[in-house]
SERO-4910 file (N, C-alpha, C, O; in steps of 0.05 Angstrom, whole numbers):
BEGIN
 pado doro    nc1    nc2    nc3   cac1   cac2   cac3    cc1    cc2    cc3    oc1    oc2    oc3
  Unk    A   -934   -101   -366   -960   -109   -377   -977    -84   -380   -979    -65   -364
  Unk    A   -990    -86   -403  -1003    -52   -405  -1041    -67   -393  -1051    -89   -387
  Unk    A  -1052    -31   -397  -1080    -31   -390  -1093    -60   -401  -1097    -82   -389
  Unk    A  -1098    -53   -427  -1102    -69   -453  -1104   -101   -440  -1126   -110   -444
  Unk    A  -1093   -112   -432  -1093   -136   -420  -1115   -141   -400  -1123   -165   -399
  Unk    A  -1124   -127   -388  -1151   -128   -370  -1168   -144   -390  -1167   -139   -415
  Unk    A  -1184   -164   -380  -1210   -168   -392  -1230   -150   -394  -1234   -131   -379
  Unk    A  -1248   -159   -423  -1271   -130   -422  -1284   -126   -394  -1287   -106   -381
  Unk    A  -1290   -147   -389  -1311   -151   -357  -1296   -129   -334  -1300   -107   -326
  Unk    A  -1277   -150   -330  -1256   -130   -314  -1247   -101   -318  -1240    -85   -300
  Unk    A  -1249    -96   -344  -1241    -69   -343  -1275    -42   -341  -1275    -18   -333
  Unk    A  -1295    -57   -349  -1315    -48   -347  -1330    -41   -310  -1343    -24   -299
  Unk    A  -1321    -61   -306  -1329    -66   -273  -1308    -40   -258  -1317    -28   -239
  Unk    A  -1282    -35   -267  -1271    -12   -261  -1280     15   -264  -1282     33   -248
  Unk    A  -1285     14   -293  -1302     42   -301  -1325     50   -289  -1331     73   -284
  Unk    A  -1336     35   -286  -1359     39   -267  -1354     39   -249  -1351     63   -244
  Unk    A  -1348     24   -225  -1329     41   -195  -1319     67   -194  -1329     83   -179
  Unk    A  -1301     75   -209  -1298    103   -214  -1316    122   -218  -1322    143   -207
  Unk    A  -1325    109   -239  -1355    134   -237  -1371    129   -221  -1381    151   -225
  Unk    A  -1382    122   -209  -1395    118   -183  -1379    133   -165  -1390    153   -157
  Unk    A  -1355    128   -156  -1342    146   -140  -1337    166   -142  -1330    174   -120
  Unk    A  -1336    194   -172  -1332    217   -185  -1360    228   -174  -1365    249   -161
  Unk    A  -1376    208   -182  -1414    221   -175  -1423    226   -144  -1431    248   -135
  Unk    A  -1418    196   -125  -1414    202   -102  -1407    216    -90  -1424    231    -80
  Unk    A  -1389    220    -86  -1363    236    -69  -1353    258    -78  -1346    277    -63
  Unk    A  -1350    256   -108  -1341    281   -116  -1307    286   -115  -1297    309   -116
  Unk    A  -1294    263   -113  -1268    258   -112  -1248    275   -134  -1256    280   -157
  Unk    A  -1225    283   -126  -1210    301   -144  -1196    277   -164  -1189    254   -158
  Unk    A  -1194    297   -194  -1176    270   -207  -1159    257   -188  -1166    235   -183
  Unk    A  -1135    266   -174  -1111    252   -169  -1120    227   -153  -1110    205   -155
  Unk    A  -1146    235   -134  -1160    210   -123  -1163    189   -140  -1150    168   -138
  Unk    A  -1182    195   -159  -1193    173   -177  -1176    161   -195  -1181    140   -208
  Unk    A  -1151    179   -196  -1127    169   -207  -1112    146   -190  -1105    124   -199
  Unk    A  -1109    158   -161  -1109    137   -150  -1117    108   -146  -1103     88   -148
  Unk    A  -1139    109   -140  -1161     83   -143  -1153     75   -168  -1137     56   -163
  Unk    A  -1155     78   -195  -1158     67   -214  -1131     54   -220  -1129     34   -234
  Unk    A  -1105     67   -207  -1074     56   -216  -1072     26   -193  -1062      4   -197
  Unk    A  -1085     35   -172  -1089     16   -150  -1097    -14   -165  -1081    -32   -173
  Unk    A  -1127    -11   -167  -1149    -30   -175  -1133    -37   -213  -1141    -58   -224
  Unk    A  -1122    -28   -220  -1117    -38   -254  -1090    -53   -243  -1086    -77   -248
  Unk    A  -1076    -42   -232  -1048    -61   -229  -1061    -93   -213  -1056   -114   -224
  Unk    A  -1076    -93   -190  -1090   -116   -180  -1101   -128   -198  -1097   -153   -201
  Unk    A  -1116   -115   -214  -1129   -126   -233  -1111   -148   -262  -1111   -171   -270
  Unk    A  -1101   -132   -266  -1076   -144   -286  -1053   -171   -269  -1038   -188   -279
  Unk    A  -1057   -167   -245  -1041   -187   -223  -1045   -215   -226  -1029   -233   -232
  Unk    A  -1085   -214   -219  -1103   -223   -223  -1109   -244   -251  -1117   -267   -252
  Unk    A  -1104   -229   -270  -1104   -242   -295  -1084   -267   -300  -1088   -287   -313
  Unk    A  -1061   -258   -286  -1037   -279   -283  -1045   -307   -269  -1034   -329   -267
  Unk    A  -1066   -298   -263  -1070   -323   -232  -1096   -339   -244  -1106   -359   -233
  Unk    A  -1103   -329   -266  -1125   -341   -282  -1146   -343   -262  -1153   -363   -250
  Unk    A  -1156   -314   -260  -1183   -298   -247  -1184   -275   -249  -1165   -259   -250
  Unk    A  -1214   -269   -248  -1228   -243   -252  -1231   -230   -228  -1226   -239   -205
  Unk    A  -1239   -206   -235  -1238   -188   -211  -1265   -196   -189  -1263   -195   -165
  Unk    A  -1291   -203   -206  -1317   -220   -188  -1311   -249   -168  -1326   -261   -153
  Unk    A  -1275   -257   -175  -1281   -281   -170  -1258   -289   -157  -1245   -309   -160
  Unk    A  -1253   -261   -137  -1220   -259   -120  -1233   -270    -88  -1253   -269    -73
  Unk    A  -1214   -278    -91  -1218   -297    -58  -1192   -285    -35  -1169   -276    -41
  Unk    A  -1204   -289    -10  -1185   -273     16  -1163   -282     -1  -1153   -264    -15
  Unk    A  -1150   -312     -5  -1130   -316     -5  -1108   -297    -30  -1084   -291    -26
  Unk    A  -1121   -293    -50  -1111   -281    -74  -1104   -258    -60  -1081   -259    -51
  Unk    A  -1119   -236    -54  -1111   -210    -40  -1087   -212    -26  -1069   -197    -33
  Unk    A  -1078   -236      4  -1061   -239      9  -1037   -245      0  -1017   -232      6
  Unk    A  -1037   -265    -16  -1011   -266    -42  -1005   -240    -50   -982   -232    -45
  Unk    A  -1022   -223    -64  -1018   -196    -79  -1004   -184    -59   -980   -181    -63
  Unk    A  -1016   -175    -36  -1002   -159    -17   -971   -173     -4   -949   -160     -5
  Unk    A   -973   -196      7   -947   -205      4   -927   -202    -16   -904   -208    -13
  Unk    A   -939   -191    -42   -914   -188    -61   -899   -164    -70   -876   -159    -78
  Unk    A   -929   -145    -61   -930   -112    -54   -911   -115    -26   -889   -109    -36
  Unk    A   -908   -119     -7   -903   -103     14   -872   -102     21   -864    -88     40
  Unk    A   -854   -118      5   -829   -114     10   -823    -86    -11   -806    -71     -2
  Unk    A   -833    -80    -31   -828    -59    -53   -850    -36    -45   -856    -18    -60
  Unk    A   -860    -41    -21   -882     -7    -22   -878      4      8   -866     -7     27
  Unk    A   -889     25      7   -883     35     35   -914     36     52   -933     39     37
  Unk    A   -919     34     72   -937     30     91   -962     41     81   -982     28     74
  Unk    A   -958     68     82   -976     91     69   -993     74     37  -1017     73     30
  Unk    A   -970     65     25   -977     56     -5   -998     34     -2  -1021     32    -11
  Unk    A   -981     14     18   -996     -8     19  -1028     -6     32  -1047    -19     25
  Unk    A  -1027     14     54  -1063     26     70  -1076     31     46  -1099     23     44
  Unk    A  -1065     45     24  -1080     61      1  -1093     37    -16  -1116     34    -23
  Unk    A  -1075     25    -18  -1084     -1    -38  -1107    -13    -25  -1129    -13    -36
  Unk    A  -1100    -28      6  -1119    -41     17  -1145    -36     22  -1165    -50     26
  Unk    A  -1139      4     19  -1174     18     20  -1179     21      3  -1203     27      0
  Unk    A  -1161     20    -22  -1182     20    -51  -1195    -15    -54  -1219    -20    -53
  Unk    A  -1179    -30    -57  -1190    -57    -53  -1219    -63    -27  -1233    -82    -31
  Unk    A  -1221    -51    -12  -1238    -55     12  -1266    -39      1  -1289    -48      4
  Unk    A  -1260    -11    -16  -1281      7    -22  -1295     -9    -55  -1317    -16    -62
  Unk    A  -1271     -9    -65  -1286    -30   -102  -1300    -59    -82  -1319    -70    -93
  Unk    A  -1292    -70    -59  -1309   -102    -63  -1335    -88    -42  -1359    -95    -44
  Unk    A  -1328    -76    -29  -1354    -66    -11  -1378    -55    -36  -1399    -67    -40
  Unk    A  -1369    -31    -50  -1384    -33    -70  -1397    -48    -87  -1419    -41    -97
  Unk    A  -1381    -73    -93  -1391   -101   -116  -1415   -108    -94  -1439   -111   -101
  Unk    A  -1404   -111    -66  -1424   -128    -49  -1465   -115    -53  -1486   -124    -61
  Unk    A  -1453    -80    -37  -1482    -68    -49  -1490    -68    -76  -1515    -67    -79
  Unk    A  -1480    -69    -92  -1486    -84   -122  -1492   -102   -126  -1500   -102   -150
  Unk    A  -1496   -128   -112  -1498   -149   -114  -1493   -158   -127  -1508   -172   -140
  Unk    A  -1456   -152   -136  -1439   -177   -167  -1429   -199   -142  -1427   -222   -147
  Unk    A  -1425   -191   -119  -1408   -214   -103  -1427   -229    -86  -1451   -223    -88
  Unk    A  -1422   -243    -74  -1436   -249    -43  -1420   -257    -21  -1429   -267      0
  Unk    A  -1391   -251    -25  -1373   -252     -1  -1342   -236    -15  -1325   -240    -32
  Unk    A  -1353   -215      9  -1327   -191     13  -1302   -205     21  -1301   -216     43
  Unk    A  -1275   -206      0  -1247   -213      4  -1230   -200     22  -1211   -211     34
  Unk    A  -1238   -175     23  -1231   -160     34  -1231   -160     69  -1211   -152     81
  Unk    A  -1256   -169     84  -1274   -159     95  -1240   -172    126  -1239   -162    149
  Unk    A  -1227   -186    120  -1211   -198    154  -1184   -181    145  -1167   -184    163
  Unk    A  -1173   -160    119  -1151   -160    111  -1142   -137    132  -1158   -119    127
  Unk    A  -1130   -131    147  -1121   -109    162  -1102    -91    155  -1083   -102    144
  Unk    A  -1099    -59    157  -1087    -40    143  -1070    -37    163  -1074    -45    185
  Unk    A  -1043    -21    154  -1025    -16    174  -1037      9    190  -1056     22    181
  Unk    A  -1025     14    213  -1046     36    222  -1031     62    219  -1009     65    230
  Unk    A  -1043     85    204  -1029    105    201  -1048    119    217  -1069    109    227
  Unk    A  -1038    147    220  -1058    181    229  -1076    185    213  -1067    186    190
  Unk    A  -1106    188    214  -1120    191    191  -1121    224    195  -1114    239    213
  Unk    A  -1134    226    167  -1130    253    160  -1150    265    165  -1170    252    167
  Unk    A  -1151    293    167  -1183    311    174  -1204    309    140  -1194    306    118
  Unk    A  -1222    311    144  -1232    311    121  -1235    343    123  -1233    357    143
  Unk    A  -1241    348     95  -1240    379     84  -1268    391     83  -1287    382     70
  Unk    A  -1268    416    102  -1299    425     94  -1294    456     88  -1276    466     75
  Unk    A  -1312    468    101  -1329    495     86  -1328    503    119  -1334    489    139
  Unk    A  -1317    535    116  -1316    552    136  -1353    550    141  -1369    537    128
  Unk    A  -1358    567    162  -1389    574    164  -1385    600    141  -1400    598    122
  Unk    A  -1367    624    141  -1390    640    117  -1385    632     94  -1399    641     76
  Unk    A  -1361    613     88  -1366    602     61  -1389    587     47  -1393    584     23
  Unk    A  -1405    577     71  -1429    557     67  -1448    576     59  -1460    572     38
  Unk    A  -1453    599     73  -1471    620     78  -1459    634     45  -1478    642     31
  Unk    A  -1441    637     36  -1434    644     -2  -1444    624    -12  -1458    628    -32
  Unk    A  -1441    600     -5  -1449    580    -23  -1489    581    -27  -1502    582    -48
  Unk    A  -1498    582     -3  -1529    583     -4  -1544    608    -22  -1565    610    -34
  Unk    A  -1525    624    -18  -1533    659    -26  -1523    664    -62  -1529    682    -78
  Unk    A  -1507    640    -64  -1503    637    -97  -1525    641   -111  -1529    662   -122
  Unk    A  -1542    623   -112  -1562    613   -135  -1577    643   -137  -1571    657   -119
  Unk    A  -1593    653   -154  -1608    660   -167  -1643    659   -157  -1659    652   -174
  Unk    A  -1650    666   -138  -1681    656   -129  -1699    674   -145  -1722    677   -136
  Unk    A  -1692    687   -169  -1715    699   -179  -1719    687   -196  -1736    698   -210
  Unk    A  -1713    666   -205  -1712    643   -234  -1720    617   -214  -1711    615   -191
  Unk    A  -1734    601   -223  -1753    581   -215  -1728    564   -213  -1723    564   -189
  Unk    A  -1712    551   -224  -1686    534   -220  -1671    543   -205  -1659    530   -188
  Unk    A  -1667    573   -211  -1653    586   -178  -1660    581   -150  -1643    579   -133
  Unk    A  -1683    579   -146  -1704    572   -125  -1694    549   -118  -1681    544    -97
  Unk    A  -1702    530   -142  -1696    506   -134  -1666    491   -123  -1661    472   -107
  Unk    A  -1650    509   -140  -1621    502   -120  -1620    515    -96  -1613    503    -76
  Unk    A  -1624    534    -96  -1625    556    -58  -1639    525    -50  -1620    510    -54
  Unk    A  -1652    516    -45  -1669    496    -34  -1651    470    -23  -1650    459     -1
  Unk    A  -1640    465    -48  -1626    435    -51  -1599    439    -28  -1595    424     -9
  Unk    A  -1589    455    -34  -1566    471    -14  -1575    464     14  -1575    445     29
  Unk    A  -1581    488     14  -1602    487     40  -1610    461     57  -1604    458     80
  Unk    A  -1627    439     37  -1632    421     51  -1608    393     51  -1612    371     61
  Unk    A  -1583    403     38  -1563    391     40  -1548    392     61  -1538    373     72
  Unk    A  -1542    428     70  -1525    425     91  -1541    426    117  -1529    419    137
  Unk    A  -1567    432    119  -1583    436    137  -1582    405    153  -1579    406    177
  Unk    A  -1584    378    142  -1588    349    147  -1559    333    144  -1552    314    157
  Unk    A  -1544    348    124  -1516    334    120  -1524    304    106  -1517    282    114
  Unk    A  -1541    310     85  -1541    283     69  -1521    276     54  -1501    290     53
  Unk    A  -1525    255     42  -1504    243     22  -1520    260     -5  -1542    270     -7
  Unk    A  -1491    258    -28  -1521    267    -50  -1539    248    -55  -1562    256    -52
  Unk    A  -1538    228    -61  -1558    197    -69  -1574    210    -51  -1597    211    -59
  Unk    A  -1571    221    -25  -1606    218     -8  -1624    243    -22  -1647    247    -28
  Unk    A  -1595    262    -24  -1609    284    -23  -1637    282    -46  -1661    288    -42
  Unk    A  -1615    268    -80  -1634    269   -107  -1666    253   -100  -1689    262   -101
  Unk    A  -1659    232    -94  -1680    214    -84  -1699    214    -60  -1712    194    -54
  Unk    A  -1701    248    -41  -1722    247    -26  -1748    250    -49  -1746    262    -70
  Unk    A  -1770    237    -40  -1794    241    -51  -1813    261    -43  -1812    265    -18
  Unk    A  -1831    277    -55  -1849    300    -37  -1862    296    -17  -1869    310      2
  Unk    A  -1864    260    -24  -1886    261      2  -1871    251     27  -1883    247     48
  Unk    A  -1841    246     22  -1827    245     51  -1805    270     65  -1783    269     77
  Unk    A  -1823    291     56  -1814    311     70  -1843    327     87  -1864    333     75
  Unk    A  -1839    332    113  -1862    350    130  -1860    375    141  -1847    379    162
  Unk    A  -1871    390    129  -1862    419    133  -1872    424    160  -1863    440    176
  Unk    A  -1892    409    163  -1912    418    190  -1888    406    210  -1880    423    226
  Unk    A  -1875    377    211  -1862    368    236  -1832    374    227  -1816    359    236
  Unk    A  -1822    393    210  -1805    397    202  -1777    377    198  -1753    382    204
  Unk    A  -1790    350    186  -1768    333    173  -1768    331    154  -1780    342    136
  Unk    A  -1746    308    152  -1752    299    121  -1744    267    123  -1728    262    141
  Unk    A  -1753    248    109  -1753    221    105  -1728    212     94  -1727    216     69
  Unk    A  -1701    197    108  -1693    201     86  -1683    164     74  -1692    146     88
  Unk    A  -1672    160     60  -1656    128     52  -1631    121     46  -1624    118     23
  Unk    A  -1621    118     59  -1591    119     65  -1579     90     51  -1594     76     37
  Unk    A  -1556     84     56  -1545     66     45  -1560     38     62  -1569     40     85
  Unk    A  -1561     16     48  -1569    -12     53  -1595     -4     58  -1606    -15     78
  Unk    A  -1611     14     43  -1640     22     46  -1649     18     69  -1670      9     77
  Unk    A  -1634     24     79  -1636     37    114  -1652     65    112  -1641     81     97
  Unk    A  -1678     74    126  -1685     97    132  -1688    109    153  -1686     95    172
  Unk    A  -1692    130    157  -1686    158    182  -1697    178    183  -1705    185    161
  Unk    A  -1703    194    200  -1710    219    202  -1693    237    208  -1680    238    229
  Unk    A  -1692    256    186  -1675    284    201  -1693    303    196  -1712    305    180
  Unk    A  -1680    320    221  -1700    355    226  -1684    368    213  -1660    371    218
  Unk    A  -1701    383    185  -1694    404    180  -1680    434    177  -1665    443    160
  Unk    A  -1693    446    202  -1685    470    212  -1695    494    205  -1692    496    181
  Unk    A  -1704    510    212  -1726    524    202  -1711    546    184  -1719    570    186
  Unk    A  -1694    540    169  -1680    560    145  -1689    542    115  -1697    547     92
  Unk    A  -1682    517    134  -1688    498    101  -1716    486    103  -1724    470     85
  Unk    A  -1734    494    124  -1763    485    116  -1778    505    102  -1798    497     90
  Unk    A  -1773    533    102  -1779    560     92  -1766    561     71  -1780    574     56
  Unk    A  -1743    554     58  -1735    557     29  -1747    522     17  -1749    525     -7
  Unk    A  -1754    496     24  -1771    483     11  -1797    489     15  -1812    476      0
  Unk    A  -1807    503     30  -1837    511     31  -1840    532      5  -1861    530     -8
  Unk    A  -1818    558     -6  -1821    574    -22  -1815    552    -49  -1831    554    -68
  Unk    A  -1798    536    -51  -1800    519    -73  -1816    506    -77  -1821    504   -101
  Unk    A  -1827    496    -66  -1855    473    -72  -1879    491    -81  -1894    483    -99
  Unk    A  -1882    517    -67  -1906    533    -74  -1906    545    -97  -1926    542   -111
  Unk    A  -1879    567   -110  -1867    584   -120  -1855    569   -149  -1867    570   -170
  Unk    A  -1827    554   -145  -1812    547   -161  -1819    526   -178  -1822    527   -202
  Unk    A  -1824    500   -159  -1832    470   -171  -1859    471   -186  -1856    460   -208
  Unk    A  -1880    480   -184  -1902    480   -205  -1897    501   -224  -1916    505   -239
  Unk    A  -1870    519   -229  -1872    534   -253  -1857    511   -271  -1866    504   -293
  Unk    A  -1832    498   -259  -1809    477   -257  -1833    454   -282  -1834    458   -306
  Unk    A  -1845    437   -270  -1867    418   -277  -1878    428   -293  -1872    415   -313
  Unk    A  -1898    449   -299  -1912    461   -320  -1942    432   -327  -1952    423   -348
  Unk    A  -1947    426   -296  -1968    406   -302  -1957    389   -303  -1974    376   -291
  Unk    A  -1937    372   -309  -1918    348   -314  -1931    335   -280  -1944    348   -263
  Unk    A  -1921    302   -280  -1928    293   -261  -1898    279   -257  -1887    269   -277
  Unk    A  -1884    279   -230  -1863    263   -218  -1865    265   -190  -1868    287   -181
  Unk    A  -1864    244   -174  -1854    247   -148  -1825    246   -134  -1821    241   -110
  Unk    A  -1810    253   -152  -1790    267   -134  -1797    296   -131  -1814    310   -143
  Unk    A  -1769    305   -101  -1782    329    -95  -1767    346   -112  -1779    366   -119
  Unk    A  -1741    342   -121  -1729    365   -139  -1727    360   -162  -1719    337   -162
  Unk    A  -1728    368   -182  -1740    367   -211  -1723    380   -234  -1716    404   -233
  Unk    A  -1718    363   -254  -1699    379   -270  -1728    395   -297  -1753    390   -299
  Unk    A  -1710    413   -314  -1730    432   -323  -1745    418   -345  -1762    430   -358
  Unk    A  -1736    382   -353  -1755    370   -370  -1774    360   -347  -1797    359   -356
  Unk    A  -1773    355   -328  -1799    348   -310  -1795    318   -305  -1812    301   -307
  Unk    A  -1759    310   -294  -1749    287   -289  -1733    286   -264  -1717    305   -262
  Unk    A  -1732    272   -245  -1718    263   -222  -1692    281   -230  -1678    279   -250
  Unk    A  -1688    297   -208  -1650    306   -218  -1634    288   -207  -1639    277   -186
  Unk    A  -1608    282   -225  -1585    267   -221  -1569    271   -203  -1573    290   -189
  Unk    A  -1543    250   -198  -1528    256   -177  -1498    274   -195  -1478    284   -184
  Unk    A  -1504    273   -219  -1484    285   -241  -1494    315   -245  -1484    337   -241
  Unk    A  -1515    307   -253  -1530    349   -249  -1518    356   -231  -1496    367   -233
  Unk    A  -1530    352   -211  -1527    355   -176  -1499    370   -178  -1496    394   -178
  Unk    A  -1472    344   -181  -1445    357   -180  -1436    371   -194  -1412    375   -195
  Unk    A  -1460    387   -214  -1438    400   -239  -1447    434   -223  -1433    454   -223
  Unk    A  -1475    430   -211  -1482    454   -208  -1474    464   -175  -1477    487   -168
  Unk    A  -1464    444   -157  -1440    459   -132  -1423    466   -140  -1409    481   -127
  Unk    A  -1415    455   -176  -1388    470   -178  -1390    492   -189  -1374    510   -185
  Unk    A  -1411    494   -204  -1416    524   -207  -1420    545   -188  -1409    567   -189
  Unk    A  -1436    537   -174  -1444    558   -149  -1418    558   -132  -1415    574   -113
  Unk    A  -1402    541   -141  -1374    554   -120  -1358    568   -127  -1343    581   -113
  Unk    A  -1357    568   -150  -1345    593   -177  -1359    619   -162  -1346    633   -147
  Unk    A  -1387    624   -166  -1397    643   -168  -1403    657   -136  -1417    676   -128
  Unk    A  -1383    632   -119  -1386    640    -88  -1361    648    -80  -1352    651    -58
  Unk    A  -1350    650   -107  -1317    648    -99  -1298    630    -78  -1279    639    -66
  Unk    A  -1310    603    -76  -1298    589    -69  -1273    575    -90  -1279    563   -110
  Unk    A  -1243    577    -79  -1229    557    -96  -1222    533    -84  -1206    520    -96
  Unk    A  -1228    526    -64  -1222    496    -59  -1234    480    -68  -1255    489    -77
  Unk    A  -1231    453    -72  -1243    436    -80  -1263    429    -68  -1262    422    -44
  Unk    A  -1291    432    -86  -1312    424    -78  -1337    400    -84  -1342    395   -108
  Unk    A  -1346    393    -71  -1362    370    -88  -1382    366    -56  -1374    371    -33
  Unk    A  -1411    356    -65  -1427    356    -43  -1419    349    -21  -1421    364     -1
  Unk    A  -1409    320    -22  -1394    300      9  -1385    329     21  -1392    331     44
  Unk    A  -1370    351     10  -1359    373     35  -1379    384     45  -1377    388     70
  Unk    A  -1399    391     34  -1424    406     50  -1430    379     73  -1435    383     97
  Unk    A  -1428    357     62  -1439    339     86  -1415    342    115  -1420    340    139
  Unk    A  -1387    347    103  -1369    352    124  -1371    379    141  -1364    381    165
  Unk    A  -1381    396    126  -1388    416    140  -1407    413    161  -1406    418    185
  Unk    A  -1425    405    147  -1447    396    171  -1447    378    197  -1464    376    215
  Unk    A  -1428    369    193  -1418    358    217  -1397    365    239  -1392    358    262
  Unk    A  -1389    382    223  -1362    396    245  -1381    420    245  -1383    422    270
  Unk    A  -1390    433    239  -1401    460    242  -1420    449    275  -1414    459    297
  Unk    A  -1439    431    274  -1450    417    290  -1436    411    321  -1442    420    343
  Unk    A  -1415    394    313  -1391    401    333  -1384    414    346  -1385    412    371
  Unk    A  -1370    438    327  -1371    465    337  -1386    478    347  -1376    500    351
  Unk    A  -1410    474    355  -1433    495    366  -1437    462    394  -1460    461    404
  Unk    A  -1427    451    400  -1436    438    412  -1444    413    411  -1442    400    432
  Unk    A  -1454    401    388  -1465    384    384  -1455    356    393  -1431    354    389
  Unk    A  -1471    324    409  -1461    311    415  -1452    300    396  -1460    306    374
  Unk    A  -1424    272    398  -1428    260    375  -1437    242    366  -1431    233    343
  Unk    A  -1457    228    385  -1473    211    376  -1493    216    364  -1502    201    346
  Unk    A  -1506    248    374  -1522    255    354  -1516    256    326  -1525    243    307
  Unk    A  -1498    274    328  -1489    262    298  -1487    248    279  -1493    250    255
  Unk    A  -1474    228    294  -1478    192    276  -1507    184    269  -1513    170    250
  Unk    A  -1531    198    293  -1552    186    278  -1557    210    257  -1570    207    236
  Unk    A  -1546    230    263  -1556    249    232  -1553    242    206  -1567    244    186
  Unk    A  -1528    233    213  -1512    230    190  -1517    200    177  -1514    196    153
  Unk    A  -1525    183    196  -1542    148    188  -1517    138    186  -1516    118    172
  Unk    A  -1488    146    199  -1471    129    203  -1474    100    221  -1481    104    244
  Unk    A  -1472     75    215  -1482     51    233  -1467     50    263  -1472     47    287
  Unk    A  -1438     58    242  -1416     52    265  -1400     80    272  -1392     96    255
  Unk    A  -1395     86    308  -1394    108    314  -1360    116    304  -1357    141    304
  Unk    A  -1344    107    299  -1326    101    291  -1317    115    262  -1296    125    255
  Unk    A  -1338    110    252  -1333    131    230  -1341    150    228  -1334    159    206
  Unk    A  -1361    174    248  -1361    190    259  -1343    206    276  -1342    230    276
  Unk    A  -1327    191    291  -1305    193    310  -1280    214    292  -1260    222    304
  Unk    A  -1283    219    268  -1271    237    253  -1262    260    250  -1243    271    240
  Unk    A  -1293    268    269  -1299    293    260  -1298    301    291  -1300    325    294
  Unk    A  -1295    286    314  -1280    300    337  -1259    310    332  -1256    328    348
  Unk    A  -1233    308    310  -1210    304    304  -1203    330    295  -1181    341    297
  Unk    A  -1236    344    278  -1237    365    264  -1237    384    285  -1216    395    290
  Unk    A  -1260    391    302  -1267    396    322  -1238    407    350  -1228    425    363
  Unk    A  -1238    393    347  -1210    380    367  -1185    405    359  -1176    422    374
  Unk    A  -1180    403    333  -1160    432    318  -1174    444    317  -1158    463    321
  Unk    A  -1199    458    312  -1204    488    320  -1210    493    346  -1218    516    349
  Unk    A  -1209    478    370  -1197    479    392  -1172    488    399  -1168    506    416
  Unk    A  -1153    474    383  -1129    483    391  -1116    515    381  -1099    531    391
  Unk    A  -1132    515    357  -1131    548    345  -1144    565    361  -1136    588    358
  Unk    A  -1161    562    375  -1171    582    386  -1161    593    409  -1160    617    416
  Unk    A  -1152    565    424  -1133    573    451  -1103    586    436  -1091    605    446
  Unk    A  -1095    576    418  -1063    597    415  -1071    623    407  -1052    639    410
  Unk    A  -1099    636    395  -1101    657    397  -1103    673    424  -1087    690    434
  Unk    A  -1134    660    437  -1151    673    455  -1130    667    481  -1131    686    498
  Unk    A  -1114    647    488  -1103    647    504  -1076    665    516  -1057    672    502
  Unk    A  -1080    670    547  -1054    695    546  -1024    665    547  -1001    672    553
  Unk    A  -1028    649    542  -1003    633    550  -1002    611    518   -987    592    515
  Unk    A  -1022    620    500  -1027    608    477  -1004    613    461  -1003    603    438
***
């Protein structure tokens, strides 16, 4: 059965998951390649059973996977169940559904993997990229800055407003997923490069224009979460970074770097506005191997 067979609805409701996920996260094709071979074969499954993708129930998922699991291997079948778990969790904060299919299905349990970050002086190339003699240069040294400084998501980062940042108590306001909000501290690198933007950069930026967001594109409009990802990838060109990069790693950095110097990990979780400690619990994992690298060096029995 080819693509083509998806209903428009259905296949639209995909395209948009994906991009939402490309913007978010910053996922590499083979990812989003993933997801999408995942979610279109379910999808097309689905069609057989005379239903849409808004209108799958626990029981349908189970059938599907019962038909998957004698022809896939363990690994295949976790992959599926977390793309299926991530597209209905998504519908849910969207509000197309009002009850997650997903939400009792259990994955087989594999080793999870480290997530990928940024050495410390790679971060320190990445901040020192931009350009601060050009008013948009400014403004990214800033954005950086107050990205890895807090370890936001991008969504928080585009959408802080001016007036929920305090240079005097050195936070910033922020709104996390399920418009849940928080306070994170700054740090006095990224309250001194938004103090030189707001004074310096942003009213050359505006030219009189009126917006309350705090970072500003050069027509004098809220910057995007698509701007946002096109210009880490530039600045990682020009930081000579070649790994794959996309914001979510500055937020990984920020958390193991944190680690690394100490940091508890509950603090963390509230930095980071994780609900559940559990998904934090990750980044002990990170933590944990440059532990073990350090003792096979520094150690005489390493």
């Amino acid at each position: 059965m080819s693509e083509q067979a998806l209903t428009l609805q259905d296949s639209a409701e995909l395209d948009t998951f994906i991009d939402h996920l490309w913007l978010e996260d910053g996922l590499s094709k083979n990812t989003l390649d993933s997801y999408r071979l995942d979610l279109n074969a379910f999808a097309l499954w689905i069609t057989t059973q005379n239903k849409a993708l808004l209108t799958v129930e626990q029981a349908d998922i189970q059938q599907y996977l019962a038909v998957k699991f004698p022809l896939s291997k363990p690994r295949s079948i976790s992959r599926l169940i977390a793309s299926l778990r991530r597209f209905y969790r998504y519908l849910m904060r969207e509000n197309k559904i009002t009850l997650d299919p997903t939400i009792q299905i259990q994955s087989p349990k594999l080793p999870r993997s480290l997530p990928k970050s940024l050495s410390e002086d790679e971060v320190l190339a990445l901040l020192n990229a931009p350009n601060i003699d050009d008013p948009i240069g400014m403004r990214d040294r800033a954005m950086l800055e107050l990205l890895y400084a807090c370890g936001l998501r991008v969504t928080e980062l585009v959408g802080v407003k001016v007036t929920e940042v305090s240079l005097s108590d050195g936070v910033v306001r922020v709104t996390g997923k399920g418009s849940k909000t928080r306070l994170v501290p700054m740090g006095e690198e990224a309250v001194d490069w938004i103090s030189r933007y707001l004074s310096e950069a942003r009213p050359a930026i505006m030219q009189k224009r009126l917006c309350d967001a705090l970072f500003v594109t050069k027509r004098g409009d809220e910057m995007t979460r698509q701007a946002f990802w096109y210009l880490i990838k530039r600045y990682a060109l020009l930081a000579g970074i070649t790994k794959h990069l996309s914001p979510h790693v500055l937020r990984h950095a920020f958390a193991t770097h944190l680690l690394n110097h100490g940091a508890d990990l509950r603090v963390v979780q509230m930095l980071l506005g994780h609900s559940d400690i559990s998904t934090t619990q990750i980044y002990t994992h990170v933590a944990r191997e440059r532990l073990k690298k350090l003792h096979s060096v520094h150690h005489p029995r390493g």
